[in-house]
N, C-alpha and C positions, 0 to 999 in steps of 0.2 A: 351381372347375372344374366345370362340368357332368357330371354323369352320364350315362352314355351311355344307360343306362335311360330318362333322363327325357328321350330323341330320340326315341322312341314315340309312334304319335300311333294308338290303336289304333282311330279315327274312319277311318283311311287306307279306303278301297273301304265304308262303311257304306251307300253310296248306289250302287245298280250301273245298268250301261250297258243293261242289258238283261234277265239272269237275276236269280240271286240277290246277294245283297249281304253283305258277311263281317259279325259279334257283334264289339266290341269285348269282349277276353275280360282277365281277370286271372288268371295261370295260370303256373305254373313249367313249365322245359324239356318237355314230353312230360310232364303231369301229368297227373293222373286229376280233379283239382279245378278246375273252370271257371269262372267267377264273370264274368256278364250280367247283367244284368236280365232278366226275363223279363216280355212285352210280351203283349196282347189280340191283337194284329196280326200280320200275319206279311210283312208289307211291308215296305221296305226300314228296316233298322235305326234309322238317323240319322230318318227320317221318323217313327217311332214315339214316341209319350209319355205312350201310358197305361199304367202300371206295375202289372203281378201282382204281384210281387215280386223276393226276391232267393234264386240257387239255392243247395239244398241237398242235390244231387243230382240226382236227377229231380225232389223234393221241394222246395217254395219256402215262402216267408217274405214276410208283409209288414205293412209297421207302418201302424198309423192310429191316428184320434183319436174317442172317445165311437162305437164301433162302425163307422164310416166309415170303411173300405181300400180308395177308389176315389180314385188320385191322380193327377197329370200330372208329368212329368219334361221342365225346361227345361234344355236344352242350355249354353245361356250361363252356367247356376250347376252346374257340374258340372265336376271337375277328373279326368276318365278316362287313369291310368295303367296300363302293363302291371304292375305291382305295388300297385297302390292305386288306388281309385274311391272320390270323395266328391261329393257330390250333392246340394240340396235339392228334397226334394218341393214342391212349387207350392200344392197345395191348403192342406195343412195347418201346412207350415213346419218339417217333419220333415227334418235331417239325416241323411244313409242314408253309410255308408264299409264297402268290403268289401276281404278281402283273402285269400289261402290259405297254405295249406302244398301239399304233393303229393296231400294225401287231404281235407285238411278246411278248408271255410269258414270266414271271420271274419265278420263283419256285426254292424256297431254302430249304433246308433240313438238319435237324443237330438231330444225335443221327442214322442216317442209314449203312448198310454197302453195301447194296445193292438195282437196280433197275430194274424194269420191264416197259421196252417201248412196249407199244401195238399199232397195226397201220389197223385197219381193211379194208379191200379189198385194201392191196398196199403190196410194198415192202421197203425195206430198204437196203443202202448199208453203207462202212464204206470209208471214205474218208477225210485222216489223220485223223486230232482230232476232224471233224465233222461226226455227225451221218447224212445221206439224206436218207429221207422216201415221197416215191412218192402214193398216193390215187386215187384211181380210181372216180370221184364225180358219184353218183348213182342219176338216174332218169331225164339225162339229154338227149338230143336227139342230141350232139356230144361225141365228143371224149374230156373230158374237166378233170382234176387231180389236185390237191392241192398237193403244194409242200410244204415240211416241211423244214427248217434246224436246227439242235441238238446242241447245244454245251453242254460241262457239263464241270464244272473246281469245284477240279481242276486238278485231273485223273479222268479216268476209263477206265473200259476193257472187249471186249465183252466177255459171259464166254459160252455162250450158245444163238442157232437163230436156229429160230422153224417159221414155219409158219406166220404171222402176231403178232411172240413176239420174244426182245431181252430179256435175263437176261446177266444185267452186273453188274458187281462191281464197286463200288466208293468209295470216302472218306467219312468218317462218318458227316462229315460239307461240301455239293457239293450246287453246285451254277446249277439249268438245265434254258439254253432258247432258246427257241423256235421260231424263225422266220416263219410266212403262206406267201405262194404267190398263185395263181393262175394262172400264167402265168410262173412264170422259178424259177431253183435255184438260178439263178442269181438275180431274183428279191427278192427272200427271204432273200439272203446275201447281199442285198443293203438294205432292212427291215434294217436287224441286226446291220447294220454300220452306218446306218444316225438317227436309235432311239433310240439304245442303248448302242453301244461301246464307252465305256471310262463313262461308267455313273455307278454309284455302284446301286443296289438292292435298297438301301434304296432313295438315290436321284430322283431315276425313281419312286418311290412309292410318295414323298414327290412334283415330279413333279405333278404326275396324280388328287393330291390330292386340287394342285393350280389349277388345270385345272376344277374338278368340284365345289371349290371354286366360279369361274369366271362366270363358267355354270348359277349353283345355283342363284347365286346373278343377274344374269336380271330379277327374278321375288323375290324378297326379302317382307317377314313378318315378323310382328313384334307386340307383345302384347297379348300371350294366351299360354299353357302350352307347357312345352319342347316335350309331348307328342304330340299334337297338331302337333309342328312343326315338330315335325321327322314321322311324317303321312303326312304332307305335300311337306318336303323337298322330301321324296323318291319318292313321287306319281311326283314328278316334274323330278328327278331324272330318273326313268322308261319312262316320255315323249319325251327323248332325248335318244332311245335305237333305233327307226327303224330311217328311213329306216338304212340299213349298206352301207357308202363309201367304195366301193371297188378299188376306185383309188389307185396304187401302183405309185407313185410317177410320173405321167401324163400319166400311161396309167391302160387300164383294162381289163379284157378277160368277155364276153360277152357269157352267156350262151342265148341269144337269137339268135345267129348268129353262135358261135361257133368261132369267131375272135376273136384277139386284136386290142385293138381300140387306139388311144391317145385320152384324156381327162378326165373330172372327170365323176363317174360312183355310183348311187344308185339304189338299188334294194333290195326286201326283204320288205314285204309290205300285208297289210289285208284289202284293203278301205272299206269293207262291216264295218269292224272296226274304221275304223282311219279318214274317213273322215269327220265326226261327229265333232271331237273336239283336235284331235292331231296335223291334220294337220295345220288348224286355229292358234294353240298354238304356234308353230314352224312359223307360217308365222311370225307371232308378235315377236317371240324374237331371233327367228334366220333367216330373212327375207333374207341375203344371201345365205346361204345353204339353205332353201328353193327353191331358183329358181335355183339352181341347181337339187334338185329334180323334179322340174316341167322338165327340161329338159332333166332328167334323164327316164321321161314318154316317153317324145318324140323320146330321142335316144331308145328303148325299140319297140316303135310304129313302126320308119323304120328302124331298124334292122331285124324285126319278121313279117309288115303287119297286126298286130293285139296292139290295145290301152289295155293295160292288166289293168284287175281288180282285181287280185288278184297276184301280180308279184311276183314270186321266184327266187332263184341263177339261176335258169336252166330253166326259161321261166316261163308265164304264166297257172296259176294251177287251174285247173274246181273247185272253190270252193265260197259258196254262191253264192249272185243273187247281179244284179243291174250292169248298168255300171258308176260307181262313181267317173270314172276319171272326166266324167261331173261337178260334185259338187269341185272337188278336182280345174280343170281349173277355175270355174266360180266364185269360191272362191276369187280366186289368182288376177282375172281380175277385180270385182268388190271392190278388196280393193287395186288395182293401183299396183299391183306386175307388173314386166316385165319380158315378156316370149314370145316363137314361138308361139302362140294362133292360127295360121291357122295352123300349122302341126297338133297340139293340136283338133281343131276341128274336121279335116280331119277325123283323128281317132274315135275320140266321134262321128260324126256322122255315121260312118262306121259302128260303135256298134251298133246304135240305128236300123242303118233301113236294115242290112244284115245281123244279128248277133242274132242267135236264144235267147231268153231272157228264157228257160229251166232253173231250177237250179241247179248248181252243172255241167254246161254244157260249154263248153271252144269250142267258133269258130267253130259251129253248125251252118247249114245252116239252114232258119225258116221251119216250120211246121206251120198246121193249126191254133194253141194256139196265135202264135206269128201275123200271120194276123188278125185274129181276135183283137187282143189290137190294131193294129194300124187301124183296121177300125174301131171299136166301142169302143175302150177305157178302155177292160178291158180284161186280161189273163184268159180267162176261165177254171173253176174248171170240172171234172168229175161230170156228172149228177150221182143221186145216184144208184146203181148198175151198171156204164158204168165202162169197163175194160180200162187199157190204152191200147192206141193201137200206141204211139208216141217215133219216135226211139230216139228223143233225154231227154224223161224220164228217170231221176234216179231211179232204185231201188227205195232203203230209202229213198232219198229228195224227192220224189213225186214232186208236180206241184206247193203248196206253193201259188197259184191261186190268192190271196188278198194281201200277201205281195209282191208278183211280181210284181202286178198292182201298187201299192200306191211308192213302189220306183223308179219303171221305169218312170212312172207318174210327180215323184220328179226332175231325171235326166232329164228327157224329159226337163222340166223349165229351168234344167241348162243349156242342150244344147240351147236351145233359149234366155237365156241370153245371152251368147257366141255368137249367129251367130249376135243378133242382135247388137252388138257391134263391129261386126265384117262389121258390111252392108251387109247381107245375111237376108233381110227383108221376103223374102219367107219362108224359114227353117225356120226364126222366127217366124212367124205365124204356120208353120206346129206345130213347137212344142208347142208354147202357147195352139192350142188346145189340144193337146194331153196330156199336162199337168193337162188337168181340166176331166184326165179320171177318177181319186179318187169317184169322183160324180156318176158313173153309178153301183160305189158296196154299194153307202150308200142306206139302208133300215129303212125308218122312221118305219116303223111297229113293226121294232127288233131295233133300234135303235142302229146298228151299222155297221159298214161295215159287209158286207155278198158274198158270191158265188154264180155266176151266171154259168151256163150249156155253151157252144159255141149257144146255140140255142136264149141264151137270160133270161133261167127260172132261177130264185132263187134256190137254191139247197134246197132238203126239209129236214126237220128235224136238219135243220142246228144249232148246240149249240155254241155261240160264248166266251162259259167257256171253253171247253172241246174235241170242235169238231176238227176232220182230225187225229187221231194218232199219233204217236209217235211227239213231238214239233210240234204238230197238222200241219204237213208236206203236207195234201193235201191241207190247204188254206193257212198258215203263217211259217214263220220261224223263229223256237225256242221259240215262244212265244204265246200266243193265243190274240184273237180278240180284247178282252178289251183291249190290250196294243196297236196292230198293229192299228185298228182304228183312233188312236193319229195320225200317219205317216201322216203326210202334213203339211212338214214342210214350203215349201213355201207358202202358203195358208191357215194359222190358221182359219183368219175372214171367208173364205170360208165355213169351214168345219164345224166353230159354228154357221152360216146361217141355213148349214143342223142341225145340233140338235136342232133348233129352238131358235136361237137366243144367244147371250153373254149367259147370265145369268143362260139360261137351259144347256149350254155347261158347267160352271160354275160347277153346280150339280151333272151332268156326270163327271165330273173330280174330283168331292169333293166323290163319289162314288168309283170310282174306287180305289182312296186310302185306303175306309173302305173296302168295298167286299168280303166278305167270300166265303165260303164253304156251302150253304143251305141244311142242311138237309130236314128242311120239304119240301122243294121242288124238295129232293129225288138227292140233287146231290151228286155226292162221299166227301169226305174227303181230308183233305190238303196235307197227306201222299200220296195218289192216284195221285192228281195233278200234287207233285212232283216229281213222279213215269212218268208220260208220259211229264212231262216238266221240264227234268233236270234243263237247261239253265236260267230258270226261278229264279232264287235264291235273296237273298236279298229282300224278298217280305215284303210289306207293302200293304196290301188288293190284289188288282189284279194287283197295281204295282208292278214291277220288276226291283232293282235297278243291277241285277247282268247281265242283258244284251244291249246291245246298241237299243236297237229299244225306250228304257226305257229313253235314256239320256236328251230329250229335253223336257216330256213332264210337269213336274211341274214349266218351265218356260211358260206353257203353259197359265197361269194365268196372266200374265202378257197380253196378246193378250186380253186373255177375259176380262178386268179392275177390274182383283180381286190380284193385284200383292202382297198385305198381303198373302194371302193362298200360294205365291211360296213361299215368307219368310218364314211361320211357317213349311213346308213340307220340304224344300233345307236343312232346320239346323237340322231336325229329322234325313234326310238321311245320312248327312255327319258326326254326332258326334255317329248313332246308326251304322253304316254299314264301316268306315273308320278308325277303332282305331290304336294306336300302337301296331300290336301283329300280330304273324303268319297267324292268319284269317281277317287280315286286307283288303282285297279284297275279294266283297263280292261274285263277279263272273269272270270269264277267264279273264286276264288280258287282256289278245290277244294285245300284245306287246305295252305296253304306251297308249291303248283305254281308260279302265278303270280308270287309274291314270289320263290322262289328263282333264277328267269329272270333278273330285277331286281339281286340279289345280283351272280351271278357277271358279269351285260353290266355293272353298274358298277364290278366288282375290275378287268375289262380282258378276260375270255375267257370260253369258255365248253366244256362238252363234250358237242362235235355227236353223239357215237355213242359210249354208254354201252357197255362193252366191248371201244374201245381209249384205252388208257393215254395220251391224247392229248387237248388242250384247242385250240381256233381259237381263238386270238388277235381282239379284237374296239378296242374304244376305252374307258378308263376313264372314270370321270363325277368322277376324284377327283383332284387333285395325288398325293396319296401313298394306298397302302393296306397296311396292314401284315399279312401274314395268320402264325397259328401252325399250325406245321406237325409240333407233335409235338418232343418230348424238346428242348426251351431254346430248338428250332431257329423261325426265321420267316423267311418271301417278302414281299418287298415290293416293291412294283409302283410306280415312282416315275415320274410323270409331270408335272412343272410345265407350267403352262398349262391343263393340262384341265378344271380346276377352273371359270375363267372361260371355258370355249366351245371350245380346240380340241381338234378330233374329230381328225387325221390324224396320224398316225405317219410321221414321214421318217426316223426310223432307232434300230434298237434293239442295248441291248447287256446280255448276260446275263454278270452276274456279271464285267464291266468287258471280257468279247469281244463281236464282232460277233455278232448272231445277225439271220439272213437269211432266215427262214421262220415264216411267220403262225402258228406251233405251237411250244405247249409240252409238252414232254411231263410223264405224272405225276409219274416220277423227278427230273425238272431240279427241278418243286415243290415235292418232298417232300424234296429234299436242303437245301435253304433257299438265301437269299441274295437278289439282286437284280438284279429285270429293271426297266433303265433305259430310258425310252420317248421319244424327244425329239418333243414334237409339233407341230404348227404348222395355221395356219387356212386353207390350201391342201393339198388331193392329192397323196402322193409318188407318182407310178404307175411 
């Protein structure tokens, strides 16, 4: 029986449509130990094949022959698993295999006679028969290093140290591994002794391989092509990549404080990404580690004084808009997680109402833009011809004006979910209104969300194809109108009120999937569009399956009682935009976002508004899926036929009753059992 491990094809998105392209990695759940290649190039993955080495941290490794570490890496002789990569170098005929634990690299080598340790911005000293190489960590606002430790068996000898390189000699069959710590050498040779001493190369590989086995299998499919599945397995595979535990065995160094702490420790995080669908994924199937990442917010929040929304090793990073811790706690609290929710809050509302909402802007005191939303309910755009004159404007990001509104708007919801949960009835009301700010950018006349001046005026000449620049950055981010418009996620019924109803909302959203490029009415070309809206990718009319603002809206059908139309759109997206092959992602992965999309539209749902305990039912890509749900219990989503093509549902029964609405709730989930799907190759409307 196959391995569900070895349904990984970590090649899936190595080639991208337009931005960046994903590292096939070898790496345990949320590990600190990463294992690439490390390339000359910085272009897309799969395209690359002249080899640095292999990492060691920041620290890399590479083997050659008679002084010669300059090698090419062919694809066709390479066996890349998420537990194991073995590989021949082309020039010299050098075997390369790499593997980890949570902290430390394996890399074996046979056919070499010599290596090149590279260690950039650090040092290295020799101490006996280990190598310690200390790193300076860049872009931190302490004094904070990664420490390495070296072993290599079963000699070698320094022959030459230069600068940020050793050349040494070794046996032609050497065994290198690598220990990271962040905190001491001592904790990187405590790494090396409790994960991998007395354990051979192949049993640590044969370990890593049960461990994504176990992974794998809490969300298991079953009934549709091995292709299918290994599109599926890695897209599952990549949703358990962030955040990284950086706990080194109960303690961890804190780049927001610049201490060590005792406890367990995550960080390393995109929520403008992740809070959409990855984090939800992980609440369900790794509900323990989950609230350690909840808590892992929190220690983040008083360590630093700031609830960060965009968290890296070395603190909080001015990058996108919105603060999504909101969605990420309210998530947590409305599907019965346990967590600090007034530390939690404390923070979230700290963001909301002292914390300039500028994008690209990091613990900025407000400006006029930012009062303005909280007295009228919406981030004002530049009227046309008005200069900026606001110091906490980006450059390039500009002001982003409509998407700023419709997701702080969003947040705003969450935090009043949260206070009012919490018995902070006031805050709850503050923010329920301020929730319903979405409503002062909708324009019935243009029929869609639009820009308004600080004064109140509509901005003129406003195109809501084309308009604001570069990822039309003076109203939206990354995406244009037609897509951002969708944004309300709390409030669907709301927002197809304003389009005039279900049905006209309905037509507007059966539009925007066809939607061109109008020449006669003198608009540019698709090339054009693409040209000012890289991020945009994956398109299907003026959908955008390659960016996250994109993720929730064809279950948006389901809101409107056309949930045939998500069917027939869910199964175009996921068999035309998710195959097995290097262009398998159709836009930035941006660390487990894009895959965990992938995931739950092929378990059969998804959840359109992070916050209520509620999932849109969508079209499975699988006959069966068996998910674990906690204590012996499992859901399983049985659907014959889907497997071979049919997208439509003509009737479902939950748990052997009728169940008559395109939702599931957490609870029905969480309680186990089975929703029966009967599908068929025609529309039930």
């Amino acid at each position: 029986m196959k391995h569900l491990a070895d349904y990984v094809n970590p090649y899936i998105g190595s080639i991208s449509h337009m931005l960046t392209s994903v590292k096939p990695e070898v790496m345990q759940p949320y590990g600190m130990a990463r294992s690439t290649p490390v390339f000359h190039d910085n272009g897309d993955y799969y395209c690359n094949d002249r080899v640095q080495g292999y990492p060691l941290g920041r620290a890399y490794i590479m083997p050659g022959k008679d002084g010669d570490f300059e090698n090419i890496l062919d694809h066709s002789r390479e066996d890349f698993r998420c537990y194991r990569m073995k590989a021949e170098l082309e020039e010299h005929g050098i075997t390369v295999e790499s593997t980890v634990t949570r902290r430390v690299y394996l890399h074996r080598f046979e056919g070499a006679n010599g290596l090149r340790l590279r260690f950039p911005e650090g040092s290295a000293s020799l101490c006996g028969d280990e190598i310690r190489i200390k790193m300076k960590m860049e872009h931190v606002p302490f004094d904070a290093f990664e420490y390495v430790l070296v072993k290599i068996e079963p000699t070698f000898a320094v022959q030459e140290q230069k600068e940020g390189e050793w050349i040494l000699s070794a046996a032609a069959n050497c065994e290198v591994r690598g220990a990271v710590s962040y905190i001491s050498f001592e904790k990187a040779e405590e790494a090396l002794r409790t994960e991998a001493d007395g354990k051979t190369f192949d049993e640590i590989a044969d370990q890593l391989r049960e461990i994504w086995d176990e992974q794998l299998g809490k969300a298991r499919v079953d009934g549709n092509t091995d292709d299918r599945k290994s599109a599926y397995y890695t897209a599952l595979f990549r949703a358990f990549m962030r955040m990284t535990d950086y706990t080194e065995n109960g303690q961890y160094f804190s780049g927001y404080d610049g201490k060590v702490h005792d406890g367990t420790f995550y960080t390393g995080d995109g929520l403008w990404d992740t809070f959409r669908c990855m984090h939800p994924l992980q609440l369900i199937l790794d509900p323990a580690r989950h609230r350690d990442i909840l808590e892992s917010y929190n220690l983040m929040y008083r360590q630093s004084g700031k609830m960060p929304s965009f968290p890296g090793w070395g603190g909080d990073l001015p990058v996108m808009i919105g603060f999504h811790a909101a969605p990420l706690f309210a998530d947590a609290m409305a599907k019965g997680v346990e967590a600090d929710y007034e530390t939690a809050y404390e923070g979230i509302r700290k963001n909301a109402m002292e914390e300039s909402m500028f994008p690209w802007c990091c613990g900025k005191p407000l400006e006029a833009p930012d009062l303005c939303y909280q007295q009228n309910g919406y981030f004002p755009a530049l009227a046309k011809g008005e200069k900026e004159s606001c110091q906490n404007a980006h450059p390039f990001e500009r002001r982003q004006a409509i998407a700023v509104t419709l997701e702080h708007a969003y947040d705003d919801w969450c935090a009043g979910q949260i206070a009012k949960n919490l018995g902070k009835e006031e805050d709850a009301a503050l923010f329920a209104k301020r929730s319903e700010g979405y409503r002062t950018l909708y324009n019935p006349e243009v029929g869609w969300m639009c820009p308004r001046d600080i004064h109140g005026n509509w901005v003129e000449d406003f195109d809501p194809k084309f308009a604001g620049g570069m990822g039309g950055r003076d109203y939206t981010a990354e995406n244009n109108t037609w897509t951002y418009s969708w944004s309300v996620m709390h409030d669907p019924e709301g927002l197809a009120e304003l389009m005039g109803g279900k049905e006209a909302a309905t037509e507007r959203l059966d539009q925007l999937f066809r939607e061109g490029f109008r020449r006669e009415k003198g608009e540019p070309s698709k090339f054009i569009y693409l040209g000012q809206f890289p991020d945009s990718t994956g398109l299907m009319g003026q959908f955008a399956m390659g960016n996250e603002p994109s993720f929730h809206i064809p279950y948006l059908y389901d809101y409107f009682g056309a949930p045939w139309k998500a069917q027939k759109k869910l199964r175009d997206l996921m068999d035309i935009w998710f195959p097995n092959s290097p262009t398998g992602i159709c836009g930035d992965e941006d660390g487990g976002a894009m895959s965990s999309w992938l995931v739950f539209s092929a378990l059969g749902f998804y959840p359109v508004c992070p916050g209520k305990a509620e999932y849109a039912i969508g079209t499975p890509l699988f006959d069966r899926a068996e998910i674990k749900v906690g204590e012996g219990r499992t859901f399983a989503v049985v659907s014959e036929g889907a497997g071979s093509g049919k997208r439509y549902i003509r009737r479902m029964l939950l748990n052997g009753k009728e169940h008559d609405r395109p939702f599931l709730t957490h609870e029905e989930l969480m309680a186990g059992g089975e929703l029966v799907l009967e599908m068929d190759s025609r529309p039930a409307k």
